[in-house]
C-alpha positions in Angstrom: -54.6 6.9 -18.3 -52.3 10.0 -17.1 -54.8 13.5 -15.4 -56.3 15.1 -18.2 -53.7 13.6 -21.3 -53.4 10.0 -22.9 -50.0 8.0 -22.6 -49.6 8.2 -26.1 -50.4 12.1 -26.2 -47.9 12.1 -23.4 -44.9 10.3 -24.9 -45.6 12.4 -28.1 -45.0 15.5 -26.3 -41.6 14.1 -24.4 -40.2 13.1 -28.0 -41.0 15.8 -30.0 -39.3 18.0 -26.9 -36.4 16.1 -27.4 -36.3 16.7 -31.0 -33.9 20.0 -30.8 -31.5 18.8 -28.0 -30.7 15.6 -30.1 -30.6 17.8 -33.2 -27.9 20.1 -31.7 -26.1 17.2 -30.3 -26.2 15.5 -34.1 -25.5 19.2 -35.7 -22.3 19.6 -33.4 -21.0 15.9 -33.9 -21.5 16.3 -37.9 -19.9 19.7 -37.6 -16.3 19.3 -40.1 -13.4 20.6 -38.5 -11.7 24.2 -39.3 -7.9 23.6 -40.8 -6.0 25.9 -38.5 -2.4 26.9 -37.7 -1.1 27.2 -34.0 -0.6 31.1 -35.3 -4.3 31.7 -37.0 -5.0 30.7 -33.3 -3.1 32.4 -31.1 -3.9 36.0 -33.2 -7.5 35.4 -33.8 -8.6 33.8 -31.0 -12.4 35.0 -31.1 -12.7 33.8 -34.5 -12.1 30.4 -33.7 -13.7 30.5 -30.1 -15.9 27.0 -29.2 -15.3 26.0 -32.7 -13.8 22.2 -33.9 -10.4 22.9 -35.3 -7.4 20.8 -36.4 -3.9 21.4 -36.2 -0.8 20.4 -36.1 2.4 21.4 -34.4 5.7 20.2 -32.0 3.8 19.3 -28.4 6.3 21.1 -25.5 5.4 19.4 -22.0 6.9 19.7 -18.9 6.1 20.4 -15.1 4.7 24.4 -16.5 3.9 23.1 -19.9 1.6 21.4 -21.9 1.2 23.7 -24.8 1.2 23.2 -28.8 3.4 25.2 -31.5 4.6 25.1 -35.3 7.1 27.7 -37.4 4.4 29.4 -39.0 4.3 33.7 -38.1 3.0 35.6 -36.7 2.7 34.4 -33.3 0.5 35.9 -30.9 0.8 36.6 -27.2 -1.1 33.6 -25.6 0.0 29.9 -26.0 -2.8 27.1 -27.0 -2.6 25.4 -24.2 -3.8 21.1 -24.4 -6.0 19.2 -22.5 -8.0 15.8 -23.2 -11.5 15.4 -23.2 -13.4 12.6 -22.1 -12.7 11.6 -18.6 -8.6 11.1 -19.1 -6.2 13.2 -17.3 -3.4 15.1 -19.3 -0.3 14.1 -18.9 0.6 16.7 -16.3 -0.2 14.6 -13.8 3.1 12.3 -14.0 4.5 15.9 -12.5 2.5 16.5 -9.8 0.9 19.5 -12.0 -3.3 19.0 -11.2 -5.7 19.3 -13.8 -7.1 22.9 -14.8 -10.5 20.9 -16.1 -12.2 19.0 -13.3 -12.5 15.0 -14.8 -15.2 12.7 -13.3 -15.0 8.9 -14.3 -17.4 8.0 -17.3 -18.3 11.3 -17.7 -17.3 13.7 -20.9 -15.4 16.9 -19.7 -17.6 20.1 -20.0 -15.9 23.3 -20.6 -17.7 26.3 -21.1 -21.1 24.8 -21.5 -20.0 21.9 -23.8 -19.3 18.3 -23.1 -16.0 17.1 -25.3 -15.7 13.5 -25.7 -12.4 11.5 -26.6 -11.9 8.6 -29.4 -10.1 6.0 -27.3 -7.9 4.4 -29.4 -3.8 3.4 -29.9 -3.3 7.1 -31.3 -4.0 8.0 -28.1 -2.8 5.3 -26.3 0.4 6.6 -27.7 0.5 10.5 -28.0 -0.2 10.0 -23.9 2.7 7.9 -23.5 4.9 9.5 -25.4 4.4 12.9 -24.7 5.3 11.8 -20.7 7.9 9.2 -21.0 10.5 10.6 -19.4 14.0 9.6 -17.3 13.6 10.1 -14.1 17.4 11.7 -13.4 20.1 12.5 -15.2 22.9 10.0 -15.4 24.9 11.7 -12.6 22.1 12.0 -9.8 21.1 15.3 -11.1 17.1 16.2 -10.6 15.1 16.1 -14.1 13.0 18.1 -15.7 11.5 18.4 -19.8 14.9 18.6 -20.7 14.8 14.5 -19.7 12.1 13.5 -21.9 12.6 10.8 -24.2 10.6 11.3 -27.6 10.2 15.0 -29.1 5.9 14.8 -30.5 4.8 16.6 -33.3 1.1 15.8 -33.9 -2.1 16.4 -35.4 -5.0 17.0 -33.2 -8.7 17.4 -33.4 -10.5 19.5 -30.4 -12.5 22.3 -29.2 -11.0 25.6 -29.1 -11.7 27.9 -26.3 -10.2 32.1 -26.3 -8.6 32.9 -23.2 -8.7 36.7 -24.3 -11.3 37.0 -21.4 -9.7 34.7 -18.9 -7.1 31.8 -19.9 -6.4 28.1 -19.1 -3.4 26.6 -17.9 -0.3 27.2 -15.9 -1.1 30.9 -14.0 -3.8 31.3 -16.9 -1.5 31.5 -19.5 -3.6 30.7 -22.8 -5.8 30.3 -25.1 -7.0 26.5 -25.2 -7.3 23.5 -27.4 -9.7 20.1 -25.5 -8.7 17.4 -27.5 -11.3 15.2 -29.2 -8.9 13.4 -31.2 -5.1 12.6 -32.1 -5.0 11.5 -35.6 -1.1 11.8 -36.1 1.8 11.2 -34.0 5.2 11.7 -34.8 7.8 10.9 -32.1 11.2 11.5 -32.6 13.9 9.8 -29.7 16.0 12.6 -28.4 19.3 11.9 -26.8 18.5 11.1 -23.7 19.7 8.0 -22.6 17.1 5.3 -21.7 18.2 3.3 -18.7 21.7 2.1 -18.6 24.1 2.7 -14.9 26.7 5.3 -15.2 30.1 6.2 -13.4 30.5 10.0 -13.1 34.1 11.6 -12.7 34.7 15.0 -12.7 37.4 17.4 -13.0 38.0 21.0 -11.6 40.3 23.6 -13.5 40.8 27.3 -11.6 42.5 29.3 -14.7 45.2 31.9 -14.5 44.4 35.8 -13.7 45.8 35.6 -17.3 43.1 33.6 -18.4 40.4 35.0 -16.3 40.8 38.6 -17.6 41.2 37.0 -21.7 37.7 35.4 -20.9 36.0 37.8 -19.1 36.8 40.2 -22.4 34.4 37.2 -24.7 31.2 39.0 -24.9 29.1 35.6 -24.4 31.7 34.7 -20.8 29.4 37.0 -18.8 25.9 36.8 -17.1 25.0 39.7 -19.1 24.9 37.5 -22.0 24.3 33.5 -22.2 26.8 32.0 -20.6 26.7 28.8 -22.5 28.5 30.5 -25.1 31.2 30.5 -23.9 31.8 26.7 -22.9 33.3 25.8 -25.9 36.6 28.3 -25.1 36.7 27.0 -21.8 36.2 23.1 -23.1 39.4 23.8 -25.3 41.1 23.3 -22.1 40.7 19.2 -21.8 41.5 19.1 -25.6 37.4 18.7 -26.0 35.2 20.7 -29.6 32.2 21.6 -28.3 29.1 23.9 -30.1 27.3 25.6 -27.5 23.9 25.4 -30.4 25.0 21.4 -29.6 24.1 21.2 -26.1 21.0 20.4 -24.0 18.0 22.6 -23.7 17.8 23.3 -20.8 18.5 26.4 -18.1 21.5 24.5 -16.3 25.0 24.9 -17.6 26.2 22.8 -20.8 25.3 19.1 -21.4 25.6 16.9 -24.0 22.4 15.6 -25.9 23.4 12.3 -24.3 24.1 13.8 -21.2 27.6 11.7 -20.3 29.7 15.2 -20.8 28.8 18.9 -18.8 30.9 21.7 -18.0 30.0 24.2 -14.6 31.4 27.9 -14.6 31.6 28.2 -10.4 32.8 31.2 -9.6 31.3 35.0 -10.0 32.1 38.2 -11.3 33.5 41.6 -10.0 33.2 45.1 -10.8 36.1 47.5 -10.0 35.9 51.5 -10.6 36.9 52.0 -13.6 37.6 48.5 -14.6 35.2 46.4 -16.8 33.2 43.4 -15.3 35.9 40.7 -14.5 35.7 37.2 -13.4 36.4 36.4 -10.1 40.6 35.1 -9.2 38.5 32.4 -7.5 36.5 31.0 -10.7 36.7 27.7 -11.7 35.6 25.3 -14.4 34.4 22.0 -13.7 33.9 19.2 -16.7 31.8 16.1 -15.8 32.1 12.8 -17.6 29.9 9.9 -17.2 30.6 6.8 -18.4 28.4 3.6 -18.6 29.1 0.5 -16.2 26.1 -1.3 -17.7 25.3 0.4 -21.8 21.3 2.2 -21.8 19.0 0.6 -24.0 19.2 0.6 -27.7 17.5 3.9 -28.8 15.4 2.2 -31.7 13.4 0.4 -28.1 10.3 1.9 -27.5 10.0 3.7 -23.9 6.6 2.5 -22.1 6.3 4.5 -18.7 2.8 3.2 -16.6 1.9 5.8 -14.0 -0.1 4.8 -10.7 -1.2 7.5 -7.9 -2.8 6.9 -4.8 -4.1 8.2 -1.6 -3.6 6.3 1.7 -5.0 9.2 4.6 -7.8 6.9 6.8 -8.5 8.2 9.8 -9.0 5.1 11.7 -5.8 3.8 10.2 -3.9 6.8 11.4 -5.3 6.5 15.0 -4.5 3.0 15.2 -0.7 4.1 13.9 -0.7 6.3 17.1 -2.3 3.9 19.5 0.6 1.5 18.7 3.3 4.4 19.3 1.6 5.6 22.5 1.9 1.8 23.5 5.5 1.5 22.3 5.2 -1.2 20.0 5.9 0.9 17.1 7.8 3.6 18.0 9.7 3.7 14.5 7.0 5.1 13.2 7.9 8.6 14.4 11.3 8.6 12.9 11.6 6.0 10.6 10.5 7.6 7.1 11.8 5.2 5.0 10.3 2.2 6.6 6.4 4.0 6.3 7.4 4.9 3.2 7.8 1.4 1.9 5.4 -0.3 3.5 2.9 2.3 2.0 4.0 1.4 -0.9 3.5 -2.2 -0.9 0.3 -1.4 0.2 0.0 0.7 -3.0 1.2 -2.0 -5.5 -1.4 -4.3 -4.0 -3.9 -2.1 -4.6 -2.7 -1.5 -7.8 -2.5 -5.2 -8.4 0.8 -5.4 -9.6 3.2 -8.5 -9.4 6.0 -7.3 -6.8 7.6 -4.1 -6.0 9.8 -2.6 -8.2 13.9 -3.0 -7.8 14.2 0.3 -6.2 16.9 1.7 -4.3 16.1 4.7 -1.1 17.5 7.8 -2.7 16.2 10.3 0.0 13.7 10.7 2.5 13.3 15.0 3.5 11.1 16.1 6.4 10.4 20.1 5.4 10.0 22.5 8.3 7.2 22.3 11.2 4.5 24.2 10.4 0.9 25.3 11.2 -2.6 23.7 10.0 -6.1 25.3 9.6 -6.5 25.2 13.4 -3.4 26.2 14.4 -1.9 22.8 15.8 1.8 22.4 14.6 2.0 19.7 12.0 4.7 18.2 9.5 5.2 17.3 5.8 7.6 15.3 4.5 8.4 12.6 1.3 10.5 9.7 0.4 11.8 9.0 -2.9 13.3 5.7 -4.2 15.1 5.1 -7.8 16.1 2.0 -9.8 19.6 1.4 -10.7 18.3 2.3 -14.0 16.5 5.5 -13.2 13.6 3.7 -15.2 11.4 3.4 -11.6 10.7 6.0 -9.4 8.3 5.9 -6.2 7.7 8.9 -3.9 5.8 8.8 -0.9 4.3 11.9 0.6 4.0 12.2 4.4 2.7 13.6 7.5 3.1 14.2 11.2 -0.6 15.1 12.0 -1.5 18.6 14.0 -4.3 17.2 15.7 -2.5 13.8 17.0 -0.4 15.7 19.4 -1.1 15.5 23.3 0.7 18.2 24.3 2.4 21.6 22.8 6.0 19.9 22.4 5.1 16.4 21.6 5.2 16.3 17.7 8.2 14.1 18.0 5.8 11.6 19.2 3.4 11.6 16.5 3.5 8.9 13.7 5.0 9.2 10.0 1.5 8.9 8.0 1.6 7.9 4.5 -1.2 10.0 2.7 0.1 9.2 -0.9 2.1 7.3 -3.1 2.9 7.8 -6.9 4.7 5.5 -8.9 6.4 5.8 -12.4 7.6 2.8 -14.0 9.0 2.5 -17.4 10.4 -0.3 -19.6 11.4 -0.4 -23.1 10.0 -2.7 -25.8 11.8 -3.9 -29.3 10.2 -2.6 -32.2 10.6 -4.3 -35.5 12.6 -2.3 -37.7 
C-alpha cells in the first residue's frame, strides 16, 4: 500500500493521465493527408504549416540542393526544401552537405515540437539511392557536380510541412520545408550520363581570324552579356559538328553533350574600344573536346547502386603514439607521406566497415591547404587525399591533419604527423534489371 492512496487508485490515475497524450498521438497518426501542389505550398505557406500533406514533383539534389518542384504556377518565393524523418540522413550527406535536422539513432526526428517517423521500406530504399547515385567525374577528369547524377526523380511524397516565412530550413535558410514520412512513388528516369566505362580524351584548339572574331562578336548570344552557350553551335560549325545549344548539359560550365564524350571551351575574353562595340579578344580561341571509350560504360537499362560509408578516425592516444614513432624515427613518412596515411586509414575504415577488400582505386590527388591557426593559436594543417577507380564508379577521400598542439617548437610543424581524422567512401555498381 502506497502513502495515503491504493495501488489500484494509483495506477488508475497514471492511465487515465495518459489518456490525452495517446489520444493526440492516435488523432495525429489517423490524420488523412492534404493533396497539395509544390505551388499551393510555396504561396500559402501558413495554410499548410505543421500539417500532413502529399505531393508530387521532379526532386533537384545537389551539393546546395535538396529541394522539390512541379510545372504548376504560380510559384512563390521560397523552395520546399526535403528532409527524412525517422533517424535516416538525407542524401546530402554523400556531398559533404551536414544535416539541417539533428538525427539520433532509433530516435524519430523532432522538428518544431513534433516527432516524424519514416516507413522503411524498398520505396525508400530506392528514392535514397536514386536521388544520390551519381558519377564521380566526368569522363575527361573534370570535377562533378548534379549535373553528373545518374537518374532524374519525380516522386510522390508524404510529410510534415513546416513555413519558413518566420525563419527557413536548408542551404543559408532558404525554404519552406517538407519532413518526409513517406515515399509512395518513384519515378526515375536515366539521364545521359555515362555509368562507368574508361575514356580517351583528345582535344583540339582553333584561334579564328580577326575576320571571324569581329562576325562573332556581332551574334548577340557570343557575349558574356548574354549566355554564352548560344553561341557554341556557330562556333561547332567549324569541325563540320550540328549542335543545339537547348541539347547540351545543364550545367554552369561551357557546352557538353548529354553523354558527356563532346565539349566545346570559348578561352579567350573580350575588349571594349572608344567608340567601338564589345569585341572578342585577337587572342580568343575555341577548344572542342572528344572523348572516346577504350573500355564501353555500362548498358544504361543497368540499375546504378552507390553504398556510402563515412567515418571518423581522430583518437588521441593513437595520434600520440603516431608522433612518438616520428620523434623516434621509425616513421618519419608520416610527416610527408599523405598518400601512404591516407590508405592505410582507409583499410582501417573498410574493416570497420566490414567490407571484403579495398576497392580497385587509383591515387588521383593528395592537397595539403595552407598553414593555419587553431582555437589556441598553435599553427596547424589540413589537408585530403582522394582516390578514383578506373571507372570513376569508387571514390575514397581521406581528410587530414597536422595537429597545432603536437608541435615542440614554433617552426617544427614539418615534424608533426599526417593524422587521418576521416574517411568517406562511395562505391557504386550497376545491377541488370529484367526488361
Amino acid at each position: 500500500m502506497m502513502r495515503g492512496i491504493s495501488l489500484r487508485a494509483f495506477c488508475l490515475i497514471v492511465f487515465l493521465g495518459a489518456i490525452p497524450a495517446a489520444s493526440a498521438e492516435n488523432k495525429r497518426s489517423a490524420e488523412p493527408p492534404l493533396q497539395v501542389t509544390t505551388c499551393q505550398l510555396e504561396t500559402h505557406p501558413s495554410a499548410y504549416d505543421h500539417k500532413l500533406v502529399e505531393v508530387r514533383g521532379r526532386v533537384y539534389f545537389g551539393k546546395f540542393d535538396f529541394v522539390i518542384d512541379s510545372t504548376c504556377t504560380p510559384h512563390g518565393q521560397s523552395r520546399v526544401w526535403l528532409d527524412l524523418g525517422g533517424d535516416v540522413q538525407a542524401p546530402g550527406e554523400y556531398w559533404g552537405v551536414a544535416s539541417f535536422l539533428p538525427k539520433h539513432k532509433g530516435v524519430d526526428v523532432q522538428v518544431k515540437g513534433l516527432s516524424i517517423p519514416l516507413v522503411h521500406d524498398a520505396l525508400l530504399d530506392k528514392f535514397v539511392n536514386d536521388v544520390g547515385a551519381t558519377r564521380f567525374r566526368k569522363p575527361n577528369g573534370d570535377g562533378c557536380g548534379s549535373e553528373c547524377l545518374f537518374y532524374d526523380v519525380t516522386a510522390t511524397l508524404r510529410g510534415r510541412f513546416f513555413s519558413g516565412t518566420k525563419g527557413g530550413f536548408g542551404m543559408e535558410e532558404c525554404c519552406h520545408l517538407l519532413v518526409i514520412e513517406r515515399v509512395l512513388r518513384v519515378s526515375s528516369k536515366r539521364t545521359g550520363v555515362p555509368t562507368g566505362g574508361e575514356f580517351q580524351c583528345t582535344s583540339d584548339r582553333w584561334q579564328p581570324s580577326a575576320e571571324e572574331l569581329k562576325a562573332f562578336s556581332a551574334i548577340p548570344g557570343c557575349s558574356l552579356r548574354d549566355d554564352f552557350k548560344n553561341c557554341y553551335a556557330v562556333l561547332a560549325k567549324h569541325w563540320g559538328d550540328k549542335i543545339k545549344a537547348e541539347k547540351g548539359l545543364d550545367y554552369p560550365g561551357p557546352w557538353m553533350s548529354h553523354d558527356m564524350t563532346v565539349s566545346y571551351k570559348f578561352a579567350g575574353g573580350f575588349i571594349q574600344e572608344t567608340g567601338h562595340p564589345i569585341g572578342m579578344k585577337p587572342s580568343s580561341s575555341v577548344i572542342r573536346e572528344v572523348c572516346r571509350p577504350v573500355s564501353p560504360p555500362k548498358p544504361a537499362s543497368d540499375h546504378v547502386y552507390c553504398d556510402f560509408y563515412r567515418t571518423g578516425l581522430e583518437d588521441t592516444n593513437t595520434t600520440l603514439s603516431q608522433q612518438k614513432a616520428v620523434d623516434e624515427v621509425r616513421e618519419i613518412w608520416r610527416t610527408s607521406d599523405m598518400a601512404q596515411v591516407g590508405w592505410l586509414a582507409y583499410e582501417d575504415a573498410i574493416r570497420q566497415w566490414k567490407l571484403a577488400t579495398p576497392g580497385a582505386v587509383k591515387l588521383s590527388k593528395c592537397e595539403p591547404w595552407p598553414a593555419g591557426a587553431d582555437g589556441a593559436g598553435n599553427e596547424q594543417q589540413w589537408g585530403y587525399c582522394t582516390w578514383f577507380a578506373r571507372d570513376d564508379l569508387q571514390q575514397v577521400t581521406v581528410l587530414l591533419h597536422k595537429i597545432g598542439y603536437l608541435k615542440k617548437s614554433a617552426d617544427q610543424l614539418q615534424n608533426v604527423p599526417w593524422v587521418a581524422t576521416g574517411v568517406e567512401a562511395n562505391l557504386c555498381h550497376t545491377v541488370s534489371e529484367p526488361r
